[in-house]
matplotlib code that plots the C-alpha trace (Angstrom):
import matplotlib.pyplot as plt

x = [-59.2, -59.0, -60.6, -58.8, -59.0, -55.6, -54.7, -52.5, -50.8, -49.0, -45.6, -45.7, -44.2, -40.7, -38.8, -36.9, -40.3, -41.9, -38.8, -38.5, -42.6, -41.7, -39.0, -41.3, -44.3, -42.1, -40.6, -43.9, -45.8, -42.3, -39.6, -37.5, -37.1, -36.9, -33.8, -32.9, -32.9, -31.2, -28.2, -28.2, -27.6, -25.0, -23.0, -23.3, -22.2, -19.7, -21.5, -23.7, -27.1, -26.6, -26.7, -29.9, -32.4, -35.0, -35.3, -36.4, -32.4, -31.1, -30.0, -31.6, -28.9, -29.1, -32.4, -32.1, -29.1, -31.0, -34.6, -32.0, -31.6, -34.3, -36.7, -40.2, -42.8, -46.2, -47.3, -50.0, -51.3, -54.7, -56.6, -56.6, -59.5, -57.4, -55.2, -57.0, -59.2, -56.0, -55.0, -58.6, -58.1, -54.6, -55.9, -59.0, -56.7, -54.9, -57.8, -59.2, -56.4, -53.0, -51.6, -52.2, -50.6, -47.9, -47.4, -47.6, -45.2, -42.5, -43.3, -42.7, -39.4, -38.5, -38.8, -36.7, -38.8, -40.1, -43.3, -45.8, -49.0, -50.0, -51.6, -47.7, -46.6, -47.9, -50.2, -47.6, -46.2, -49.6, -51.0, -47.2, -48.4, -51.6, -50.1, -47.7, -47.8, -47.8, -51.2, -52.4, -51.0, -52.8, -56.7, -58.1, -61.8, -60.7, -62.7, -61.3, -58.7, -59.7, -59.6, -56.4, -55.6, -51.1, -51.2, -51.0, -50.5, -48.2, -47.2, -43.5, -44.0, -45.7, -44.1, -44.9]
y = [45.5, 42.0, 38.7, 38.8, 42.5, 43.1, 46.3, 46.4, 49.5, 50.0, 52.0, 54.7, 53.3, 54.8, 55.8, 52.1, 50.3, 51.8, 51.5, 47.1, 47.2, 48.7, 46.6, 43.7, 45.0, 45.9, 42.0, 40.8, 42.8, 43.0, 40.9, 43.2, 45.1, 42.0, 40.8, 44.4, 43.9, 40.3, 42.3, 44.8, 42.3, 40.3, 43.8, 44.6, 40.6, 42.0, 44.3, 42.3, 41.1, 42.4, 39.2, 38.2, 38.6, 39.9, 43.6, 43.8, 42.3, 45.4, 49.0, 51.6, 52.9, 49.9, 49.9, 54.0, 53.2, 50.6, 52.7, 55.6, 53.3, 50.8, 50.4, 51.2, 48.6, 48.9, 49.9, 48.0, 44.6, 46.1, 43.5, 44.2, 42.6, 42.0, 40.2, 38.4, 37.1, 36.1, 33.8, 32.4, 31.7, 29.8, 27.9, 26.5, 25.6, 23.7, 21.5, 21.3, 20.3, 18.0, 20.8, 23.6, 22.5, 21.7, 24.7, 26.4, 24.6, 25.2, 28.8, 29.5, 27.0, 29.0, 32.6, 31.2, 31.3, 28.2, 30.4, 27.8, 29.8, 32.0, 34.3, 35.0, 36.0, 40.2, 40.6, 41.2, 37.3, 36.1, 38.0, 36.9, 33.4, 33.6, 35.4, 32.6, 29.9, 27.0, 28.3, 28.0, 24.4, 23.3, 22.3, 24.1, 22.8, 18.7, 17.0, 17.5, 15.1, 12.4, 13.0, 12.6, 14.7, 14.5, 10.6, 8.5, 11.0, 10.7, 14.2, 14.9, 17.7, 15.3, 15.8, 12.1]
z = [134.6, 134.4, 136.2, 140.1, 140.1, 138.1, 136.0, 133.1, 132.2, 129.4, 129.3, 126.0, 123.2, 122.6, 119.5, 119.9, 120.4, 117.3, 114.9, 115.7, 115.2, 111.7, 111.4, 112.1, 109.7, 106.7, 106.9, 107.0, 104.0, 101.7, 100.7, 99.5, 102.8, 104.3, 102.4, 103.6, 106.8, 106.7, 104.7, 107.3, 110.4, 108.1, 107.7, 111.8, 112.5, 114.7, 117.3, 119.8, 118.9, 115.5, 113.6, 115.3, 112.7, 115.4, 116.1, 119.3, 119.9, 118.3, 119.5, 118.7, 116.7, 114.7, 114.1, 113.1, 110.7, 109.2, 108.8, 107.2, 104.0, 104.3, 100.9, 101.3, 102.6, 103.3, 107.0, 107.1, 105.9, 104.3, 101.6, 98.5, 97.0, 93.8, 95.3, 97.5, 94.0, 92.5, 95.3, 96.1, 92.1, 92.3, 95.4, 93.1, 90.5, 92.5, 94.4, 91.1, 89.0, 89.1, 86.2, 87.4, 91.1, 88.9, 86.5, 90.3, 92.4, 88.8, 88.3, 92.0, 91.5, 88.3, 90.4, 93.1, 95.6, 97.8, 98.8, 97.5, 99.4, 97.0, 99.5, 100.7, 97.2, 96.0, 93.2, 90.5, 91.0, 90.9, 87.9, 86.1, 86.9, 85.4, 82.3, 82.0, 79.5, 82.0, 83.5, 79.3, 79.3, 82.5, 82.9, 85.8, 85.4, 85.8, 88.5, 92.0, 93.3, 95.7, 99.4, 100.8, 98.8, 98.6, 99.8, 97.1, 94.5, 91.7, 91.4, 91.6, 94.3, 96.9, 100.3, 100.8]

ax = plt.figure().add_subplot(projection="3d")
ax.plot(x, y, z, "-o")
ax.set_aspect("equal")
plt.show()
């Protein structure tokens, strides 16, 4: 019950509810089915709805043809306290260090990807990036930059 005396009730979820939540999830936690699922609405442009990239705008047939031949993604977005070391570690090096924001902001470049959060990239791209020989060329301990921060910075990947 809420404040004014309202109720909510919920309807059951059906088989079409469930499948755009996966839908949803599997964008969210890989990008590989997410890609997936951007091929699939290109291929359906025709049929209504079906090059909207959101899939609670698609039939259920749709979203059933898709989940048929869609890759594996995680169900759920659990921590892995690997990962979440890794990208605590890249976000030091980058408060602490012009290089190492640097060798960042190119790897990610180099991968194709314009991600720059490292908590939005897996564990594999991360640990790849600290393998990599521009994370052995930066200094990760330098003092940390002034406050401001971008402003004023010399760094060729300033957005101002």
């Amino acid at each position: 019950e809420l404040g004014g005396g309202q109720l909510i009730v919920t309807a059951p979820m059906t088989e079409r509810d469930r499948l755009v939540m996966h839908v949803k999830q599997g964008q969210r936690t890989s990008d590989d089915f997410k890609q997936a699922w951007w091929r699939h609405c290109a291929v359906l442009g025709g049929a209504p709805g079906a090059m909207d990239p959101d899939p609670s705008k698609h039939t259920l047939e749709s979203l059933q043809h898709f989940m048929a031949a869609a890759p594996d993604a995680p169900l759920s977005e659990e921590k892995d306290p690997e990962h979440e070391q890794l990208v605590q570690h890249v976000k030091q090096g980058q408060r602490t260090s012009e290089e190492f924001r640097g060798a960042w902001y190119t790897f990610c470049s180099d991968k194709g990807t314009q991600k720059n959060d490292p908590a939005r990239h897996d564990k594999a791209f991360l640990q790849d990036f600290m393998a990599s020989p521009l994370v052995q060329s930066a200094r990760p301990n330098q003092q940390p930059r002034a406050a401001g921060g971008w402003k004023g910075s010399d760094n060729r990947f300033a957005p101002y």
